[in-house]
C-alpha positions in Angstrom: -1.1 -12.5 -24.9 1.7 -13.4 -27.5 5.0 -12.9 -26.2 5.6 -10.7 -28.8 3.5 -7.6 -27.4 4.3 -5.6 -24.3 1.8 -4.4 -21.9 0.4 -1.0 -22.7 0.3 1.7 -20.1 -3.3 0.6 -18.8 -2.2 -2.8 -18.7 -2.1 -4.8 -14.9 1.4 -5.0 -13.6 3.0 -7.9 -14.3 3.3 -9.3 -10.6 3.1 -8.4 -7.3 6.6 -6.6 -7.3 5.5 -4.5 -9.9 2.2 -3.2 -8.4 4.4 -2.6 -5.5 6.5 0.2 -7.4 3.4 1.1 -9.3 1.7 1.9 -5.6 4.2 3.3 -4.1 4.7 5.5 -7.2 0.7 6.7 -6.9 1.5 7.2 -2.8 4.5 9.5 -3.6 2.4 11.5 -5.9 0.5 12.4 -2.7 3.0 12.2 -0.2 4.8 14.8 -1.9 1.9 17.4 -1.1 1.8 17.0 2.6 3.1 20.2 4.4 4.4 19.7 8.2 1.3 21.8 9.3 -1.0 18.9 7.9 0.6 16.3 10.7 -2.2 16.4 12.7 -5.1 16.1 10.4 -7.4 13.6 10.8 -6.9 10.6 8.2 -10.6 8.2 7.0 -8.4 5.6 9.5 -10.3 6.9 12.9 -7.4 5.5 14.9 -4.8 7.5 13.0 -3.8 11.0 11.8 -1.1 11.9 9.2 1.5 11.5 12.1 -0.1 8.0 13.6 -0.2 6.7 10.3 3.1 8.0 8.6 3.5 5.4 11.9 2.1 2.9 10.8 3.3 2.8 7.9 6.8 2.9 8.2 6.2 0.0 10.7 4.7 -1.9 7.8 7.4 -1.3 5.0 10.1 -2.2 7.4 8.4 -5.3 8.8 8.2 -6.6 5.3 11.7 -5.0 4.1 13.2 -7.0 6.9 11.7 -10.2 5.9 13.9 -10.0 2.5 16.7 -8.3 4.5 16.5 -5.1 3.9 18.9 -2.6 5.6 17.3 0.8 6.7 19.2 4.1 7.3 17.2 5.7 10.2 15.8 8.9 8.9 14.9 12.0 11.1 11.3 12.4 12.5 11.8 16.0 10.8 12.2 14.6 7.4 9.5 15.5 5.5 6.6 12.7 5.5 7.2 11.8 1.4 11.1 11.6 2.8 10.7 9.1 5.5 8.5 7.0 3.6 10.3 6.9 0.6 13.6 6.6 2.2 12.2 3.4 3.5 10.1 2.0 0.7 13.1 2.3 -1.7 15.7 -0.3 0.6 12.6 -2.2 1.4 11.7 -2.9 -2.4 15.1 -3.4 -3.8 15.7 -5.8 -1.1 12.5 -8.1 -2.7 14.2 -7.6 -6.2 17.1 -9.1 -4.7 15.4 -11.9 -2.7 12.4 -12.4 -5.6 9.1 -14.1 -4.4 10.0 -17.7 -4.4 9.8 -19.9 -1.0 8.7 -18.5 1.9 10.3 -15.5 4.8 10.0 -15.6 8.2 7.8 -13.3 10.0 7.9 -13.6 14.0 7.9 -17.8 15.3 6.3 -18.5 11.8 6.7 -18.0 8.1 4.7 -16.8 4.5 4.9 -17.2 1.3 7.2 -14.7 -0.1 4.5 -14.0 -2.7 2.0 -12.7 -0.1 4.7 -10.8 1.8 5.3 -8.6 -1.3 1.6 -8.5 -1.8 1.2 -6.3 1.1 2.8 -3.4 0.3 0.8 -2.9 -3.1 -2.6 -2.7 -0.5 -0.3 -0.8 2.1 0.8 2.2 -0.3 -2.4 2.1 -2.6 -5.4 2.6 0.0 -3.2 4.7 2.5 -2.3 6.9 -0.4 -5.9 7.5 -0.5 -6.0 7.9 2.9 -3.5 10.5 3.0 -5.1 12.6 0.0 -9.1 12.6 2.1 -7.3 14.0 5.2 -4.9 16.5 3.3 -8.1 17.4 0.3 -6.1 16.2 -2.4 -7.7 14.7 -5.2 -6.6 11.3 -5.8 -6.2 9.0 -8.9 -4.9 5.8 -9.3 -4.9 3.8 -13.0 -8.3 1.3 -12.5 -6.2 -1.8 -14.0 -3.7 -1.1 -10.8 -6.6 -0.9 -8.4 -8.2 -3.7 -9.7 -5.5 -5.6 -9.9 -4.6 -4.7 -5.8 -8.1 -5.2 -4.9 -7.7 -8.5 -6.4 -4.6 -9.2 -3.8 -6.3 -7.8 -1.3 -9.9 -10.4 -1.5 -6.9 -13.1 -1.1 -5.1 -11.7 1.8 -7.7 -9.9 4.2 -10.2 -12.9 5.1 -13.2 -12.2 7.1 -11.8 -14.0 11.0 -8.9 -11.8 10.1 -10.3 -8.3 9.4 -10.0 -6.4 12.5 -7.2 -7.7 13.7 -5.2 -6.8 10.7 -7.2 -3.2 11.1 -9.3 -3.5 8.5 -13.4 -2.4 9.1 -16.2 -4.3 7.6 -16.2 -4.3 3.9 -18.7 -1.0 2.4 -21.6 -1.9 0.1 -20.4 -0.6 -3.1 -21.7 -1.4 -6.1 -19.7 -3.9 -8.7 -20.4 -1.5 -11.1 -17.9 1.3 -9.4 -14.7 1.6 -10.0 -11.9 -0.4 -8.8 -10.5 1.9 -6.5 -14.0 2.1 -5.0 -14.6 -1.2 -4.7 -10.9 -1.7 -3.3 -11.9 1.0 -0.9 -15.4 -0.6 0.2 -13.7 -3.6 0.7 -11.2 -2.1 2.9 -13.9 -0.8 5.1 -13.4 2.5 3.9 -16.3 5.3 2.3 -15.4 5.8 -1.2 -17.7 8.6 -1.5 -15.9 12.0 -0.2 
């Protein structure tokens, strides 16, 4: 593309970083319509309701916050679930703008490639969103050049020794002719069809 023209509004994001705000702006979308009574509902994730995985995915964000230094206020477990996510997701994403995805962060005895750690929370926030919206009855949408670009992360990340252990099922037969979110879905191990 000539550097003279800027990406539309159906264009991919730019970079991983981007897609990151981009999912976590689709996951607050549905984050905001999830009522305290809904905390128990049974998410497409059969190890996890709204509560477990509100969990999980705080654990996430702040695992890969910390890796760019991040510093997390601790929010109350009465917080509203679009509050404690956000309130994390916000420190944990303007820590990577500070740190950028050059060289590579430590995670536990080892260490990644920055790139890939920022990758994570585009596949994090934009298939859990979904997961949140199936177990509150929420319609979901999510622009097809973001999910395609996130399903496109996510073939390079989840490889198949690795699947289960990163909690992922066996990919879903779905056709190449479906949409991206439903082939990011199927290739999360997850039934795009409701």
């Amino acid at each position: 593309m000539p550097s003279d023209l800027r990406p539309g509004p159906d264009s991919p994001p730019a970079d991983e970083l981007a897609s990151a705000e981009a999912c976590l702006g689709v996951l607050q979308q549905v984050l905001h319509t999830i009522a305290s009574d809904d905390m128990s509902k049974q998410t497409p994730c059969s190890e996890y309701d709204v509560s477990d995985l509100t969990g999980h995915l705080l654990n996430s964000i702040m695992v890969l916050g910390g890796m760019a230094g991040a510093d997390f206020s601790m929010r109350e477990n009465t917080d509203s679930v679009e509050r404690q996510i956000v309130g994390a997701a916000r420190p944990a994403l303007d820590a990577w703008h500070r740190h950028g995805m050059e060289g590579e962060v430590s995670l536990g005895p080892g260490s990644m490639p920055a790139q890939v750690a920022v990758s994570v929370f585009s596949i994090e926030f934009l298939v859990h969103a979904w997961d949140y919206a199936v177990a509150v009855g929420q319609d979901f949408k999510a622009p097809d050049s973001l999910a395609e670009y996130v399903l496109g992360l996510a073939q390079k990340l989840i490889k198949p020794h690795e699947r289960i252990a990163a909690g992922f099922n066996a990919p879903i037969d779905v056709p190449d002719s479906a949409s991206g979110l439903d082939r990011l879905l199927g290739f999360t191990g997850r039934h795009p069809v409701r």
